[in-house]
C-alpha positions as CSV (number, residue, x, y, z in Angstrom):
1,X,-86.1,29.3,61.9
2,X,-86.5,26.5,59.2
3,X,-84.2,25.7,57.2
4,X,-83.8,28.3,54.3
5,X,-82.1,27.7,50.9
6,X,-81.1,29.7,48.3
7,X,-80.0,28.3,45.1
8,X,-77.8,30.0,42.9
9,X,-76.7,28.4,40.2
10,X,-73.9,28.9,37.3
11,X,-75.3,27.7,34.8
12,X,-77.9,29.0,32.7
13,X,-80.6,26.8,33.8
14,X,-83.5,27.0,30.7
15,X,-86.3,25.9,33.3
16,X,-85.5,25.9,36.8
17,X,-84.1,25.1,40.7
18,X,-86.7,22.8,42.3
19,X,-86.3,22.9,46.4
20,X,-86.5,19.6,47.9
21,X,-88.4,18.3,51.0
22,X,-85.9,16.0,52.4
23,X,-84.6,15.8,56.0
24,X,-81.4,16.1,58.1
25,X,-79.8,13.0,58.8
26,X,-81.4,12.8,62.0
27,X,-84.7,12.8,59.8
28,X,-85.7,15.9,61.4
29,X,-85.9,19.2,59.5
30,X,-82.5,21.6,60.2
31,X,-82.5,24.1,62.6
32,X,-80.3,26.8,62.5
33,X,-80.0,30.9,63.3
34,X,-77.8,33.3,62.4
35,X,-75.5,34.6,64.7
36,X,-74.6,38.7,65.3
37,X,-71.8,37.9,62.7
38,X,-73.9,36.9,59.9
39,X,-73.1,33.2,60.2
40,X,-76.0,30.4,60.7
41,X,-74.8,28.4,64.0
42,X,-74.8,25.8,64.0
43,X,-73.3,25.5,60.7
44,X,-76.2,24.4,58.1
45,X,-75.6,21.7,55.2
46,X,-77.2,21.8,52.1
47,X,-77.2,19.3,49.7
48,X,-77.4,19.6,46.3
49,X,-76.8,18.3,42.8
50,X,-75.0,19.3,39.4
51,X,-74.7,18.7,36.3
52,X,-70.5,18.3,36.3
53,X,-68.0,19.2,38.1
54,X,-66.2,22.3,36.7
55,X,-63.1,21.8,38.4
56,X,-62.3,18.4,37.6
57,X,-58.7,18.3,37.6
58,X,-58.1,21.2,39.2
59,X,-58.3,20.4,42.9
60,X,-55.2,20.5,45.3
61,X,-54.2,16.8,47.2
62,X,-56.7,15.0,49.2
63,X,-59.6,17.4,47.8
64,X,-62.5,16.8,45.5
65,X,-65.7,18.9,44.8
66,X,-67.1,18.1,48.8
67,X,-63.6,19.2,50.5
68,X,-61.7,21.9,49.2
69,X,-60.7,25.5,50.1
70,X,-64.3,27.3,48.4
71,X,-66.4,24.2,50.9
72,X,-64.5,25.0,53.8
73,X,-64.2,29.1,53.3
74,X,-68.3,29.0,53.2
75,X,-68.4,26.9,56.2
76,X,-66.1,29.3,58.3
77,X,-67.5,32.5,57.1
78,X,-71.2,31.7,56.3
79,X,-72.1,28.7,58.2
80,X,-73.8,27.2,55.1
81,X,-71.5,23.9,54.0
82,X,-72.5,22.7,50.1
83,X,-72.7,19.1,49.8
84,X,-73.0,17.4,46.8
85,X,-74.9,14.3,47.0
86,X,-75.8,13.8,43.2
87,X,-73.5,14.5,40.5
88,X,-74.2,13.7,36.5
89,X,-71.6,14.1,34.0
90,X,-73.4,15.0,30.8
91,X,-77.4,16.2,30.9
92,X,-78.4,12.3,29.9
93,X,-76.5,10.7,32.8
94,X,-77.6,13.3,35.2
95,X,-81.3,12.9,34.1
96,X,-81.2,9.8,34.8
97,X,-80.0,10.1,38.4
98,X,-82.7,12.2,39.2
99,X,-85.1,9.8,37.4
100,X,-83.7,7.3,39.9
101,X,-83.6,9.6,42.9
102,X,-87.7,9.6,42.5
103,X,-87.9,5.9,42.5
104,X,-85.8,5.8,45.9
105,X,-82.5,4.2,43.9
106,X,-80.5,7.7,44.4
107,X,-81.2,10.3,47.5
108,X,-83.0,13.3,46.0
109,X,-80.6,16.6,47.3
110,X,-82.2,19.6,49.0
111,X,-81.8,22.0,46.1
112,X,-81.1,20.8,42.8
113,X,-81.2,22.1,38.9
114,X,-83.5,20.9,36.2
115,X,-83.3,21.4,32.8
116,X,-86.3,19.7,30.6
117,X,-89.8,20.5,31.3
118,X,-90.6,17.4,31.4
119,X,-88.6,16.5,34.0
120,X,-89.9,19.5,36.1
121,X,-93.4,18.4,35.2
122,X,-92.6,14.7,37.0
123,X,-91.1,16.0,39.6
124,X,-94.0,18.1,40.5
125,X,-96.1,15.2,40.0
126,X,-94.4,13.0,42.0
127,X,-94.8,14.8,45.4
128,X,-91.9,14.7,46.3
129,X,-90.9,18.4,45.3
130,X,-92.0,21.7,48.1
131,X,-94.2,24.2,47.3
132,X,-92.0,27.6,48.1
133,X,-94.7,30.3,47.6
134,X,-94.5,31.4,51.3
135,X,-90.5,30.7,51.1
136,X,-90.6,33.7,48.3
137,X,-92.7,35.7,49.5
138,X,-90.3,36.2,53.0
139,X,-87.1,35.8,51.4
140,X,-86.9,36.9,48.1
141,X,-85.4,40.1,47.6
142,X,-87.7,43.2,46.5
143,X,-85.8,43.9,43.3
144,X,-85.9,40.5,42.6
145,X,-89.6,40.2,42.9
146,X,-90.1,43.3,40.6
147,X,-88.3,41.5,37.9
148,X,-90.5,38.2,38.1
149,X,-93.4,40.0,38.4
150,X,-92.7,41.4,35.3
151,X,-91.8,38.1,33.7
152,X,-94.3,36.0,35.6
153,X,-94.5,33.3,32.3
154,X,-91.1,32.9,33.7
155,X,-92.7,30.3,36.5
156,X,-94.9,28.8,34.4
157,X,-93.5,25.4,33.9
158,X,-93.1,25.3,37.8
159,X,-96.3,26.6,38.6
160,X,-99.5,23.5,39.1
161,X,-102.5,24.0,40.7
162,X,-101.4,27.8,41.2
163,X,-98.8,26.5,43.8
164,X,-95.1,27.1,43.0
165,X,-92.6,24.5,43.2
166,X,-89.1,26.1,41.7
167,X,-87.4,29.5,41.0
168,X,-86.4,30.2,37.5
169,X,-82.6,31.2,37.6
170,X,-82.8,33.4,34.6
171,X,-86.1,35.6,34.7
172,X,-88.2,36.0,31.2
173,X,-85.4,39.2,30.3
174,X,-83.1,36.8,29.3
175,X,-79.5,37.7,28.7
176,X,-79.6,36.5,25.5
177,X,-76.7,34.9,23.3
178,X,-73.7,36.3,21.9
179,X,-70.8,34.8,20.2
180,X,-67.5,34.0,21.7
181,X,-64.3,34.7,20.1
182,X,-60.6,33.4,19.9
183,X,-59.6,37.6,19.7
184,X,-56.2,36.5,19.4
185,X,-57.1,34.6,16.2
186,X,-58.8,37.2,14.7
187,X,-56.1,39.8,15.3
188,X,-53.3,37.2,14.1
189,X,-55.3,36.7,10.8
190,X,-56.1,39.9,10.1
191,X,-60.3,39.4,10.8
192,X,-63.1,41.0,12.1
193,X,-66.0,39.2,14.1
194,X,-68.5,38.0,11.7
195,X,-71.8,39.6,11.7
196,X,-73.4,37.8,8.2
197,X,-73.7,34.0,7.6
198,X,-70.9,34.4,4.7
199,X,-68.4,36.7,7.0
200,X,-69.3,33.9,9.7
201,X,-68.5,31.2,6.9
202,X,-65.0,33.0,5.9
203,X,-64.1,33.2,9.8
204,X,-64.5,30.0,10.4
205,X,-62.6,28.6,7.3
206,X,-59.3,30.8,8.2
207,X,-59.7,29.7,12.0
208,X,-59.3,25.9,10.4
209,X,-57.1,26.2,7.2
210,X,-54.7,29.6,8.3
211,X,-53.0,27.9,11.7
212,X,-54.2,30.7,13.9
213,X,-52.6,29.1,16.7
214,X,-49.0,29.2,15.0
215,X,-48.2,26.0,16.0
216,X,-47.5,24.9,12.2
217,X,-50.0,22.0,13.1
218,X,-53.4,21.7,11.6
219,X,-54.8,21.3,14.8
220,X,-57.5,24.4,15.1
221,X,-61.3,24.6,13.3
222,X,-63.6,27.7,13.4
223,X,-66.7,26.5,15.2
224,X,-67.9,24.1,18.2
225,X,-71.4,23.6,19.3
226,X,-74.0,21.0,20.6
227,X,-75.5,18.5,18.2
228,X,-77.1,15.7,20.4
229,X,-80.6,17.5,20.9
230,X,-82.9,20.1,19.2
231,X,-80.4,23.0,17.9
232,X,-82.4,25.4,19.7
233,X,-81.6,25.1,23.3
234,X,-81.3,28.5,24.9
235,X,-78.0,27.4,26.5
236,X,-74.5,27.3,25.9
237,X,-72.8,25.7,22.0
238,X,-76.5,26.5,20.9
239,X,-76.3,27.0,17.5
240,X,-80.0,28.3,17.0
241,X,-78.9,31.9,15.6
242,X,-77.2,30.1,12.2
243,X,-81.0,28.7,11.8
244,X,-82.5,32.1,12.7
245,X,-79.9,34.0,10.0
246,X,-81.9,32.0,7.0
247,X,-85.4,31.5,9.0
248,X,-86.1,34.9,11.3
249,X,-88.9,33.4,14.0
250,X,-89.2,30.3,12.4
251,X,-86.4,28.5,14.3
252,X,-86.1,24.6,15.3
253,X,-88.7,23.6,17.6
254,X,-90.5,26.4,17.8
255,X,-94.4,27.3,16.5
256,X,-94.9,30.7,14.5
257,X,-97.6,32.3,12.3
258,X,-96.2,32.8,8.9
259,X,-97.4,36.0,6.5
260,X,-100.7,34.4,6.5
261,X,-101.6,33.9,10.2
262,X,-100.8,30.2,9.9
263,X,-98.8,28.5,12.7
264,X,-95.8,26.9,11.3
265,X,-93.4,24.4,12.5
266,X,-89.9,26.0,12.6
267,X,-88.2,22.2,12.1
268,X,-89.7,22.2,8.2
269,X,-88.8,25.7,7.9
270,X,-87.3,26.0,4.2
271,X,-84.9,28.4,5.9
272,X,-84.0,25.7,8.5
273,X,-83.3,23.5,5.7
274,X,-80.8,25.7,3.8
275,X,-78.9,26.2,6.6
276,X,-78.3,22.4,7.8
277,X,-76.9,22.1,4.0
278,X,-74.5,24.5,4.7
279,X,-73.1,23.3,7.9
280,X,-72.8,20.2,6.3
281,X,-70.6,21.6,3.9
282,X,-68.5,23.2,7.1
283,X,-68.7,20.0,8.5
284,X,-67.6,17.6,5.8
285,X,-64.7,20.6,5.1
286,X,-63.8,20.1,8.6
287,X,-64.5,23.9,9.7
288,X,-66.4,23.0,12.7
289,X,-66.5,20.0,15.6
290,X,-66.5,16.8,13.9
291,X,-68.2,15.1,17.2
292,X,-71.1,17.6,17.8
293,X,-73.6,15.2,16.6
294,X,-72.9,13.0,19.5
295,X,-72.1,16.1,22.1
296,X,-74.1,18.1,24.5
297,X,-73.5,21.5,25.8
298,X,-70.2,21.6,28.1
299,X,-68.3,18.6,26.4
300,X,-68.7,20.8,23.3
301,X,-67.9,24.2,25.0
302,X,-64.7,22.4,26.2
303,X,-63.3,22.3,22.8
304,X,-62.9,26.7,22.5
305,X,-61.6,25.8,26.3
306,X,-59.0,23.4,25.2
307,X,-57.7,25.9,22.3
308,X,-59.3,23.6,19.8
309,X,-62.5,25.7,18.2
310,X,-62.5,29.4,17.5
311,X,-66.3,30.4,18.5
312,X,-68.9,29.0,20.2
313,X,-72.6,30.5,21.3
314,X,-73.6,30.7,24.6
315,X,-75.0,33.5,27.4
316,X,-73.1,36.0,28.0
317,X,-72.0,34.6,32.0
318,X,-69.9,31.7,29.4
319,X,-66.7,33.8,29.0
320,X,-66.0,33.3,32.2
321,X,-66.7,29.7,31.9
322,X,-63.9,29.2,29.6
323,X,-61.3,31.4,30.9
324,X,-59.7,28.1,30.8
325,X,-58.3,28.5,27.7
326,X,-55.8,31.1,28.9
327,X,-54.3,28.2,30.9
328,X,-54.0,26.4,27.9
329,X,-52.9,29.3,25.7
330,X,-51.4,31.5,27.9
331,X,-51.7,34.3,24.1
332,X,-55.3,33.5,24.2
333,X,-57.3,36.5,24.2
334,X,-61.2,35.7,23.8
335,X,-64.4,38.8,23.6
336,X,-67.9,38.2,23.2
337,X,-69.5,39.8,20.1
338,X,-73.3,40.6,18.8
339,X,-74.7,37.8,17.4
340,X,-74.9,37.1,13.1
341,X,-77.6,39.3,11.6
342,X,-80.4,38.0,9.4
343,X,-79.3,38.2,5.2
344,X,-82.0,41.1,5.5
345,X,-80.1,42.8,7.9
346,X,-82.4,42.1,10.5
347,X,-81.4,40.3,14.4
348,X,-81.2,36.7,14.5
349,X,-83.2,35.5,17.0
350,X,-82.6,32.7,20.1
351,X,-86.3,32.6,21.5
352,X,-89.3,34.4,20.3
């Protein structure tokens, strides 16, 4: 058979997994079969790219993220081997890698995640991307097919010419957001999880000015997020449900008809504007991450995982992303909670 893969990814990609049409190194396409035990013989390499490397730091002597005891235990039970040819840092560095994998400069991997539909756009328009139509139709699952079919705007920015060139990691029925807690903190101050702007406000304050950490240090601050892009990512640190608590729909970056039927730019939203004056006020009181202007996604979710911040946003797979911070704090005790409402009382929103 031709050489299958299957990209799972874990992150929460907001466009999609594009399959590459490279070669072997012998510049022929893999061949490879499974065998009566389930493994593909001879053992099948993939390559592939990522963002970062979670496990910086973590990896016993002589490893790193291509040799280690996960790489090998694949290899000997599933005949599928992970190589990473293409690895970012933050989401600018790693754009630009693949920018300069489609000019020749870097090798483009067999499988790799893309995050801005732009980029998916020039991939696609490059050529240099498969079409996996037929590759879904034999070896999707059923149940997963019922779900996209369902959600089919879910392909839509990998969809031209009514060929399809990636899979979507998270179909249409999103997971949505929630927010994620220092427990610990809450318990130790006597606090319940926010669920207005002001409770959100006073939780944040005591997580900064009340040592929740005991360390007699003032060392802690209530909330962390991304600042370096749009605050309305559909990611992790996305702070898009603070905007959503004073503007409903009308959220950064998105397009919605007012009362009158009008479309109107969430960015000029009054309600927008109200509540980047208030986290200025949490900023310049030093109640949240001083750096997030200059910070994207994972370097700012690395603060609640270094015991710095009390909350962040994110989907609800992130809890386990910073599990971390038990390591760090061996008391830490985090839980994932509903987002803030609306001051109406209504949901905030992450998408509409």
């Amino acid at each position: 058979m031709k050489k299958m893969v299957k990209a799972i990814s874990l992150a929460l990609m907001a466009a999609a997994v594009l399959t590459g049409c490279g070669k072997d190194s012998t510049g022929t396409e893999a061949v490879s079969t499974k065998n009566a035990e389930g493994r593909y013989d001879p053992v099948l390499t993939i390559r592939i790219a990522k963002q970062l490397d979670e496990n910086t730091g973590r990896y016993g002597e002589g490893e790193d993220i291509n040799k280690n005891s996960m790489v090998d235990l694949a290899a000997e039970k599933l005949g599928i081997k992970m190589e990473t040819i293409l690895l970012g840092g933050d989401a600018g560095n790693y754009d630009t890698k693949l920018r300069l994998a489609l000019t020749g400069s870097e090798e483009l991997p067999d499988v790799f995640p893309v995050y801005g539909t732009q980029m998916i756009a020039d991939m696609i328009e490059s050529g240099k991307v498969k079409a996996i139509d037929e590759d879904i139709e034999k070896y999707m699952p059923d149940r997963l097919k019922e779900i996209y079919d369902k959600y089919p705007q879910t392909f839509y920015p990998v969809i031209k010419d009514g060929k399809t060139y990636g899979i979507a990691c998270t179909p249409f029925l999103t997971e949505g957001q929630v927010m994620i807690i220092r427990q610990d903190w809450l318990d130790k101050l006597g606090l319940k999880a926010p669920a207005t702007m002001d409770e959100f406000e006073e939780v944040i304050r005591a997580f900064t000015e009340q040592d929740p950490d005991g360390n007699g240090k003032k060392d802690t601050y209530g909330f962390t997020y991304a600042g370096d892009s749009i605050y309305n990512t559909g990611w992790v640190a996305d702070p898009v449900i603070l905007f959503s608590a004073n503007a409903g729909k009308h959220f950064p970056g998105s397009w919605q008809e007012d009362e009158n039927g009008q479309l109107v730019y969430g960015s000029i939203h009054e309600g927008n504007k109200k509540t980047l004056e208030r986290m200025a006020q949490w900023h310049a009181n030093g109640w949240m991450f001083q750096e997030a202007a200059a910070t994207g996604a994972w370097d700012a979710m690395m603060q609640f995982t270094e015991g710095k911040a009390g909350i962040f946003i994110g989907r609800p797979w992130a809890i386990g992303s910073v599990r971390d911070v038990e390591t760090v704090c061996p008391e830490a005790v985090i839980k994932a909670y509903p987002n803030i409402l609306q001051d109406n009382g209504e949901p905030s929103y992450q998408s509409a």
